[in-house]
C-alpha positions in Angstrom: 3.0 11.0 17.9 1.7 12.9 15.0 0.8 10.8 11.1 1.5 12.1 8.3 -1.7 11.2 6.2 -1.0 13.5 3.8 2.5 13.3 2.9 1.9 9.0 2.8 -0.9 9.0 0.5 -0.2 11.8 -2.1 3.0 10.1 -2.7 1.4 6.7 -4.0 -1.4 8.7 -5.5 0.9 10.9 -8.0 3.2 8.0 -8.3 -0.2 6.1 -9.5 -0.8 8.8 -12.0 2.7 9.1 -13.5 2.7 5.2 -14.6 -1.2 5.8 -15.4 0.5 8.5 -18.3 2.7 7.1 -19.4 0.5 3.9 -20.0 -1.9 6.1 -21.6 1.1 8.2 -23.2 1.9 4.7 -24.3 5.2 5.5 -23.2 5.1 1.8 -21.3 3.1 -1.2 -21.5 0.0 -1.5 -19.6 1.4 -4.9 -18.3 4.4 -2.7 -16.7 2.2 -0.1 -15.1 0.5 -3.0 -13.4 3.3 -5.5 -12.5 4.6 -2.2 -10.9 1.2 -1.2 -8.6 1.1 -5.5 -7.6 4.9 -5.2 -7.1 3.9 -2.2 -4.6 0.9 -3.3 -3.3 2.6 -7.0 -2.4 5.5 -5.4 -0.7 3.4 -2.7 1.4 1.0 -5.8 2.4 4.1 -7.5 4.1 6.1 -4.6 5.6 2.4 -3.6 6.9 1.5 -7.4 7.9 5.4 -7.8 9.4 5.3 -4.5 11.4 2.0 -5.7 12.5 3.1 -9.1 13.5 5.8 -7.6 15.5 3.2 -5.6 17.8 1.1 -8.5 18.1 4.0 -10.8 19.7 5.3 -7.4 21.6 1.7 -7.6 23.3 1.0 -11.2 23.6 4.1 -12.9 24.6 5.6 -9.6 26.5 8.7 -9.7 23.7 10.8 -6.7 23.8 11.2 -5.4 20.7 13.7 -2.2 20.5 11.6 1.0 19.3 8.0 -0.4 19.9 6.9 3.2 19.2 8.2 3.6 16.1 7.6 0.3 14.9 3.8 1.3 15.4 4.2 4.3 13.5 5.5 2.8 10.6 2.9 -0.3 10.8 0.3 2.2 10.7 2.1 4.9 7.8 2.8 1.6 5.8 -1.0 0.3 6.3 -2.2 3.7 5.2 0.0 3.6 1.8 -1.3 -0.1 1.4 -5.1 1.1 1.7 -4.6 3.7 -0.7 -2.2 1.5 -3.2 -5.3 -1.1 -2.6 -7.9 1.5 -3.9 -5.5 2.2 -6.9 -5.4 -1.3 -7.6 -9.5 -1.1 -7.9 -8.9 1.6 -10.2 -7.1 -0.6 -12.4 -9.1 -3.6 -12.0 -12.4 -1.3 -12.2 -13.9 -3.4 -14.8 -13.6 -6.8 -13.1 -14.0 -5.4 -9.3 -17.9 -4.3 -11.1 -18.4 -7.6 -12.3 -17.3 -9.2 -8.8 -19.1 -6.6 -6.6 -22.3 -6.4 -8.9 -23.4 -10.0 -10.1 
C-alpha cells in the first residue's frame, strides 16, 4: 500500500493559499478565511481520530471491521491533511502561537 503524500498535502496547502488571497484581496473577511481552516481542521481531527478509533477496537477487542486496510489508509491520508491543516492553522495564529511558545 502506497500514500499519496503529495497529492494529500498540496491540496490543503493551495486551498490554504486561495482563502489566504482572497483575505488579502479582501475579496472575504478574515473571519471567513478562518472559520473555514477551524471548520477543516475540526472535521479532519474527527474523521482522523474516528478512523483511528476504529483500528484501535479492530486490535484490542478482535472486532471485525469490513476493509481494515483501507480504513488504515485513510486514517493515515486523513492524519496527514490534519498535520498540514494544523501547521496552516499556526500560520494564521503566528502571532499568538510566538507569544505562547516564547514567554
Amino acid at each position: 500500500m502506497t500514500y499519496e503524500i503529495i497529492t494529500y498535502s498540496l491540496a490543503p496547502i493551495l486551498a490554504y493559499v486561495s482563502s489566504f488571497s482572497l483575505y488579502r484581496l479582501k475579496i472575504i473577511r478574515r473571519a471567513l478565511h478562518v472559520r473555514l481552516w477551524n471548520i477543516l481542521l475540526l472535521i479532519s481531527f474527527l474523521i482522523s481520530a474516528g478512523f483511528g478509533m476504529l483500528v484501535l477496537f479492530r486490535l484490542e477487542y478482535g472486532i471485525e471491521i469490513p476493509s481494515s486496510g483501507t480504513l488504515n489508509f485513510w486514517h493515515v491520508e486523513i492524519g496527514l491533511a490534519l498535520f498540514v491543516i494544523s501547521a496552516l492553522h499556526i500560520h494564521t495564529y503566528w502571532k499568538s502561537f510566538q507569544k505562547i511558545v516564547l514567554s
